[in-house]
Structures are given as structure tokens and as C-alpha cells.
N, C-alpha and C positions, 0 to 999 in steps of 0.2 A: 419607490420608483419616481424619479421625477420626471415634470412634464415642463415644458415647454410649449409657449405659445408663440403660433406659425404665421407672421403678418403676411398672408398672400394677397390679401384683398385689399384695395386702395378707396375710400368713401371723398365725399367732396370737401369735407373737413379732416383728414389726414386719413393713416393706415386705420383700416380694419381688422379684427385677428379671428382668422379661421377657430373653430373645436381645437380644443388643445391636441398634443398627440404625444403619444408617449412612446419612450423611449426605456430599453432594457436597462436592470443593473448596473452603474460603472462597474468592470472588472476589479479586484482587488490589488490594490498598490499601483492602480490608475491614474490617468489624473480625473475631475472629477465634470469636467466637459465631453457632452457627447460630441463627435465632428458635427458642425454646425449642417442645416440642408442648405440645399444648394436653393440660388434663385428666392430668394427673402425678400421678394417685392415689394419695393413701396414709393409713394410718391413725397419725393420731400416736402416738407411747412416751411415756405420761406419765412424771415423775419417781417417781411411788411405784409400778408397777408397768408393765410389757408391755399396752398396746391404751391403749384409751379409758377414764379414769377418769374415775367419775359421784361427785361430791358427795355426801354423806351417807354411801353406802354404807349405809345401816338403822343405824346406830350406836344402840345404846339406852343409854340412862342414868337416874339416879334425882336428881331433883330436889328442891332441899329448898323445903320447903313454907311458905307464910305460914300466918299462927294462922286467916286468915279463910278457910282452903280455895282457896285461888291457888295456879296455880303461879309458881312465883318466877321473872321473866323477865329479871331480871338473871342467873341462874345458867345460863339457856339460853342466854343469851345471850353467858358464855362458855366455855362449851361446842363451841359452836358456831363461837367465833372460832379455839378452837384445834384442833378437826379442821378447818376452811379451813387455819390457817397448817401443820399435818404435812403435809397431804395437797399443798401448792403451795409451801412451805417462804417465803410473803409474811403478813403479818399483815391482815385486812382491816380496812380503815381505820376500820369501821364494823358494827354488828348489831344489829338492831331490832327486839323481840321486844314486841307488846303485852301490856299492863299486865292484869289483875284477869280472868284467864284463871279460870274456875271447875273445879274438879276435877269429871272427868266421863269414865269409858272411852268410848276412840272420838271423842271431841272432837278437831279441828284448830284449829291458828293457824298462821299465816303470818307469821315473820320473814324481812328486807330485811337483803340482806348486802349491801358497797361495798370493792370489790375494786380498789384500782387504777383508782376511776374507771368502774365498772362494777359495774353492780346486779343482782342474782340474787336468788332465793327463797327459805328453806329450809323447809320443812310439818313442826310437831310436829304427831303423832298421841300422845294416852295412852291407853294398856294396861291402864290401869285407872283407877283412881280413889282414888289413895295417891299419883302422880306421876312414874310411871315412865312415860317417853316414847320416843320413836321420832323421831328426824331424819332426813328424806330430802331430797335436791334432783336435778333432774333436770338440772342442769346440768354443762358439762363442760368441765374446764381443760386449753386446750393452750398449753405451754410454747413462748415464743416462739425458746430455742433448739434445739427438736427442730423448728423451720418451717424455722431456717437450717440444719440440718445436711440436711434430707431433701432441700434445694431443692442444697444443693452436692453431694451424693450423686450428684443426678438429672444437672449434668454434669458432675461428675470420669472420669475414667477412667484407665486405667495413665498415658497418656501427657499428660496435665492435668490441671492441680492448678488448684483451684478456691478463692475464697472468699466466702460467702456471709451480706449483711446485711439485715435486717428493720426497719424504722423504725415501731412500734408506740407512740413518743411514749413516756413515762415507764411504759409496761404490761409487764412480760416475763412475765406468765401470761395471755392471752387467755381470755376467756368464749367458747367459742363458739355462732355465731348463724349461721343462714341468711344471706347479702350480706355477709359481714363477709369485709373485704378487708383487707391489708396491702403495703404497698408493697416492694421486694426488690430489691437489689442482687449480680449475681454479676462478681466478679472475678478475670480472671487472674493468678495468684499468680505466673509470673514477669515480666508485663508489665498494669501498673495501667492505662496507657491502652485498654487492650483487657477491656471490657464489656457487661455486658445488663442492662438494667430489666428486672424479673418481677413481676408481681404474684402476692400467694399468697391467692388463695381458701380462707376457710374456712365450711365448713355445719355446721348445729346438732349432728351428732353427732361432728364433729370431724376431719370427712375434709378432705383440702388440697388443693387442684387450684391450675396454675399457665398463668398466661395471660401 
């Protein structure tokens, strides 16, 4: 009988896995995957830290200033491309920071970052009025190989060796969004004819359920 383990529980250093639960017989001239359960909970491991990494993280920095009192939106501008490329180890393709920003505490702008094909926000906030800023973004990168490793986790066991692939097109950092789906292949690693379709759900805060 095999058993599978069921990651429903999420700890502060990645998934946790519920008692195993088992599952009947494969039928005869089956294939050798139970339908996976639904709702396979867990909170991704990003690359630069344990849980959910948020964009920005408040990074402050001190920007050099045009003579007209601007902040200089090219220098946010890469600033900003290279906390994206530490923080997801991809460069974004793109960052877009409007022009003739006037020095003013407390003022916001709104740069458009292009990730992979995928757009997000970043918010300067200045701290004063000399050019020292605040980058935040509320969005949140999950690593398309922490989707495969969580989804083969979910069925290896002692006595099954699993392997697991994600077809995310040309992306391997995901923005995540509420409906944002990916497609998912598991297969048995000693017999390739014997697999499962899965889809892996992901919502905005970056949790993955698998259907």
C-alpha cells in the first residue's frame, strides 16, 4: 500500500508534513499515481531567506539629485533593478521610474518593474527633502524550483522516488497573483511511463495548493 505524505501544515522554516495517509491499491493496469488531494498547502522558501520574500523589504538609500531639485530617476532606477536581481538572482528586463519628481518629504512615485514578462510596482516614498528614499513593493517572488521540489515532496516517500516539472514558459521566478496557475508534471523515476498532470496554484501571498 503506498503512502504519501500530506504537507498541509506550513512551520516558520518551510512545510511541515501532517501523519502519512494512505491510500488503496493501484487498480491493475493503472497507472501507478493516486489522483493527487486537493489543497497541498504550503508556504514557499524563497532563495534569499526561509518563508515569503516581499520586494523591497524598506531598503533606503540616498539618491543623487539633479541641480533643478529632482530626484534622479535613472539612479532609482538602478537601484531598484539591483535589489530585484539579489533578491531573485534574474535581472529585470526593465524599471521605470518617472521623470521631474520634485524634492518634497513624504512624496511618492510609482515605478513599473518587467520581470520575466511580468509587471509589478515599486513605491519611492522621501524622508525628506535632500533625497533619501524608501523602496517598498508589495509583491512577492516565488521560485519556480521551490513549486517543483514542494510538489515532489508531496509524493515521494521511502519507497518512491519521484520527479517533478513546472512549465512556466521562459519565467523561473513567478510574481505571485490570486489565479495564477502553472501547469505540473510528476514522474516516476523508475518507470517514465507511469505519471500525473498537477496543476500548482498560486495566490497572492504565495501559498501553492495543488489540484
Amino acid at each position: 500500500m503506498t503512502q504519501i505524505q500530506d504537507p498541509r501544515f506550513v512551520g516558520p522554516h518551510g512545510p511541515q508534513y501532517a501523519a502519512q495517509q494512505q491510500y488503496a491499491p493501484f487498480p491493475q493496469g493503472g497507472a501507478g499515481f493516486p489522483a493527487p488531494p486537493k489543497k497541498r498547502t504550503g508556504a514557499i522558501v524563497g532563495s534569499v531567506a526561509a518563508g515569503i520574500v516581499a520586494l523591497g523589504g524598506l531598503g533606503v538609500g540616498a539618491l543623487f539629485l539633479f541641480g533643478t531639485g529632482t530626484l534622479d530617476d535613472a539612479d532609482a532606477e538602478r537601484q531598484i533593478s539591483a535589489q530585484v536581481q539579489e533578491q531573485t538572482g534574474v535581472a529585470p528586463a526593465s524599471v521605470d521610474c518617472p521623470s521631474g519628481v520634485e524634492l518634497a518629504q513624504g512624496t511618492t512615485s510609482t515605478c513599473t518593474v518587467d520581470l520575466q514578462g511580468q509587471t509589478f510596482e515599486y513605491t519611492i516614498t522621501q524622508l525628506d527633502d535632500e533625497g533619501a528614499v524608501e523602496f517598498t513593493s508589495d509583491a512577492v517572488y516565488v521560485q519556480l524550483t521551490d513549486v517543483e521540489t514542494l510538489l515532489a515532496d508531496a509524493f515521494a516517500d521511502e519507497s518512491l522516488e519521484v520527479e517533478a516539472s513546472c512549465d512556466a514558459g521562459e519565467r523561473t521566478v513567478l510574481i505571485a497573483a490570486d489565479g495564477l496557475s502553472v501547469p505540473c508534471t510528476v514522474v516516476n523515476a523508475e518507470d517514465a511511463s507511469d505519471s500525473a498532470d498537477v496543476t500548482a496554484l498560486i495566490d497572492a501571498a504565495g501559498t501553492v495548493t495543488f489540484e
